[in-house]
N, C-alpha and C positions, 0 to 999 in steps of 0.2 A: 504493500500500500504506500510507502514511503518512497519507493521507487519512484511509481506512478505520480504523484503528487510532487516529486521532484520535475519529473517531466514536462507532465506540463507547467508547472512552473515557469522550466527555462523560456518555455513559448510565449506564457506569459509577459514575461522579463523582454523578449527579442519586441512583441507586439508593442508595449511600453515607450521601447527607444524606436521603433518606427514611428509610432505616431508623434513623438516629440518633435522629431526632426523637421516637420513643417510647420513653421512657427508664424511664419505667413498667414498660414492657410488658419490656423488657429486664432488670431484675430481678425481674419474676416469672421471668421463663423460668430464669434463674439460679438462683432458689431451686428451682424445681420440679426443676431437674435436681441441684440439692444432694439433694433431698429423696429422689428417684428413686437417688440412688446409694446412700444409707442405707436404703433399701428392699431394694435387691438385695443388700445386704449381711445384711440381715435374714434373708431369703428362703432366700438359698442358704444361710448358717452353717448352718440348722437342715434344710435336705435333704442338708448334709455332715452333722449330728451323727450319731457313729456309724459314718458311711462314709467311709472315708479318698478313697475315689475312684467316681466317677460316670463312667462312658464311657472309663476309662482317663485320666481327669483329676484332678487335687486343687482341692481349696476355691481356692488361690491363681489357678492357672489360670485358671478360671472366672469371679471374680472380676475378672480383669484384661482377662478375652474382653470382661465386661458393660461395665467401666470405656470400654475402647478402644469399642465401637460406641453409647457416649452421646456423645463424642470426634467418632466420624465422622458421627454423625444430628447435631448441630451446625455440621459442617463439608461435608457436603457433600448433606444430610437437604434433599428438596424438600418444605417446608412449605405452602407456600400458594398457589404459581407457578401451577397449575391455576383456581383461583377466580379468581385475578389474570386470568389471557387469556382465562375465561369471560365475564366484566365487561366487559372491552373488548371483545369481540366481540357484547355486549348488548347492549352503549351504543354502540353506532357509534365508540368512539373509534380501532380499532380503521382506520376508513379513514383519516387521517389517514398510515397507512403504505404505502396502497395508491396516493398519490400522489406520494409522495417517494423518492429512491433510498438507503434504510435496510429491510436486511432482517429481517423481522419475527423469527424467530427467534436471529441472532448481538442483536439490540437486547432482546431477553426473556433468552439466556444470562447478558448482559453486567449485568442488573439482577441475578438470579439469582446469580451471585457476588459482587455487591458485598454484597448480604444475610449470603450465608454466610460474608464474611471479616467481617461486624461478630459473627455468631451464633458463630463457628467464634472470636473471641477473647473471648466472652460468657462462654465455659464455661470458661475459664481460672481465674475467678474462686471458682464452687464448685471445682475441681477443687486447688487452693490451698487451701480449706478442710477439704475430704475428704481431702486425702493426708497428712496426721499420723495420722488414723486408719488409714487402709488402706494404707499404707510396707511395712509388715511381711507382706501380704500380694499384694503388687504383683508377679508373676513375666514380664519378658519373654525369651526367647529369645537367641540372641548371633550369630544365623548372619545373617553380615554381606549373604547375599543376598537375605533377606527385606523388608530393608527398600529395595533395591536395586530388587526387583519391585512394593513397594508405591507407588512412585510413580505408574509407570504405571495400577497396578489400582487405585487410589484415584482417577484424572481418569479413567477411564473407569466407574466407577461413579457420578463426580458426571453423566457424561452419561446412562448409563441411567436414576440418579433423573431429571436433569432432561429428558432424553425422554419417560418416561412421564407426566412430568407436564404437557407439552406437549401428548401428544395425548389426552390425557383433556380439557386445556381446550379445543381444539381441534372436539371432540364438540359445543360449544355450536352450530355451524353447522348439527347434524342437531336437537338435543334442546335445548328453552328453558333446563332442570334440570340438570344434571350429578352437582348433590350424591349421588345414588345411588351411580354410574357410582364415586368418589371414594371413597365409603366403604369399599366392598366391595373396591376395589386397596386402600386401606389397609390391611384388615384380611389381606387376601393376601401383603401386604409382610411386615406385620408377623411373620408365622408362616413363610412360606416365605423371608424375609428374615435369620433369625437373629436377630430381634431379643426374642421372647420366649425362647426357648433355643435355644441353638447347635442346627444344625441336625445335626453327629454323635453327639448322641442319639439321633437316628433309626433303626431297624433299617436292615439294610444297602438292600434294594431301595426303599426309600422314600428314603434319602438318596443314592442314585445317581439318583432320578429327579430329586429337587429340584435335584442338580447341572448339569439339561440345562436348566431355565429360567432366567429372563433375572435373576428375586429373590433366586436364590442371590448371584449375581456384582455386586446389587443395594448389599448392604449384607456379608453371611456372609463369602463370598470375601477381602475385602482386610482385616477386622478378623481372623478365623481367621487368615489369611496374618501380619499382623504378630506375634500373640497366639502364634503357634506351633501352632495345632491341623489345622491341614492336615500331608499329608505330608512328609516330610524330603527328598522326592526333586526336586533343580532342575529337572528336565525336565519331571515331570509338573505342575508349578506354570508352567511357560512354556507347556504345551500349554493347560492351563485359560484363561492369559492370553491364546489365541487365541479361544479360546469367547468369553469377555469381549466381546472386539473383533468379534465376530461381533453378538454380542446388542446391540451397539452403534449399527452399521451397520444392522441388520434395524429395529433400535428409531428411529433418525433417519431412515431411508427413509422408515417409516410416517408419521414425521412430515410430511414432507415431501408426501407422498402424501395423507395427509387434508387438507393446507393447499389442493394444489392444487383438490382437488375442494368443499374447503369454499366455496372464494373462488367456485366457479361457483355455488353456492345465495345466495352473499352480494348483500345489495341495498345498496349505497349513497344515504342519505338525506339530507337537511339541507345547508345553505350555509358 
């Protein structure tokens, strides 16, 4: 066990100093997401003017729902994972794993977090700059089991994002292209995810349906759950957290399952 945990470690460690190295790239992201938060602030003030409340919510609410899942698309948001395993499964480097005893997916996880703990303390940084402005409209919740259940629903959402985005890279063993395949879950995250408006907006039978797919629980689920806009009732928040774990298992099977059949179309080349 010490071994293995050594192991991945090192990949850990390597993912770490790759992502450091663009330090560029790290303050754009920082500003855009500065930029992005004074946007949403924009946005909603003036679809509050007027109305004290939208969906049985006030401007601060809202406001704090948008804050907390810019928070967790930095922190547990699969950015690029998918193009990253379509690559190596292009480029053959991809067999290099197919001889050694490192499993290809705990060695893509382990990169996969080292990313989101350098991106996940990037946004520290606007978020330090945006909160003198937005203090006064910051509201969270006090019920001490919310955040109790957020742990778990927060790692199991980092695995659904980084499941799905497994086996979309994963596709390159049937399809040269993927970038389609990438878009179009994107844009499916993004709206059945919560992340352009909270998802109970939604009329009642269209947001009971989004609650039975894997997008809701995606991103929605554990930002609502800390934000306070899911129900007050602990049961029904622990039964959701089973659906979770459901979509979880269903979503890492498939992985697994596309791996095995992908590696039968796989040709191994080169010395």
């Amino acid at each position: 066990m010490l071994a293995v945990l050594t192991k991945y470690r090192a990949a850990f460690n390597v993912g770490l100093q790759s992502n450091l190295v663009y330090r560029v790239n790290f303050a754009l992201r920082g500003f855009f997401s500065f930029f992005h938060l004074i946007v949403v602030f924009i946005l909603w003030s003036s679809a509050y003017a007027g109305n004290p409340l939208i969906g049985g919510f006030r401007f601060g609410q809202t406001l704090t729902y948008f804050v907390a899942v810019i928070v967790a698309q930095f922190a547990i948001g699969a950015f690029n994972e998918d193009y990253q395993i379509s690559e190596e499964i292009r480029n053959g480097l991809i067999n290099q794993f197919l001889t050694k005893p490192v499993n290809y997916f705990a060695y893509r996880f382990s990169i996969y977090v080292s990313a989101r703990a350098v991106t996940g303390a990037l946004i520290v940084v606007p978020l330090l700059l945006a909160y003198p402005l937005l203090r006064q409209y910051l509201v969270l919740p006090h019920d001490w089991w919310r955040f109790a259940f957020a742990a778990p629903a927060l790692l199991m959402s980092a695995l659904i994002q980084f499941g799905i985005a497994y086996c979309f890279g994963l596709l390159t063993f049937w399809f040269l292209e993927i970038q389609g395949f990438v878009i179009l879950s994107m844009a499916i995250e993004s709206v059945l995810g919560g992340q352009i408006f909270p998802l109970d907006l939604m009329s009642g039978p269209w947001f009971s349906l989004s609650a039975c797919l894997p997008y809701y629980y995606q991103m929605y689920f554990p930002v609502a759950l800390v934000t306070g806009r899911l129900d007050d009732d602990p049961g029904l928040i622990f039964a959701m957290l089973r659906i979770q774990l459901f979509w979880v298992v269903v979503i890492l099977g498939l992985g697994a399952l596309l791996w095995r059949r992908g590696l039968r179309l796989h040709t191994a080349v080169g010395g």
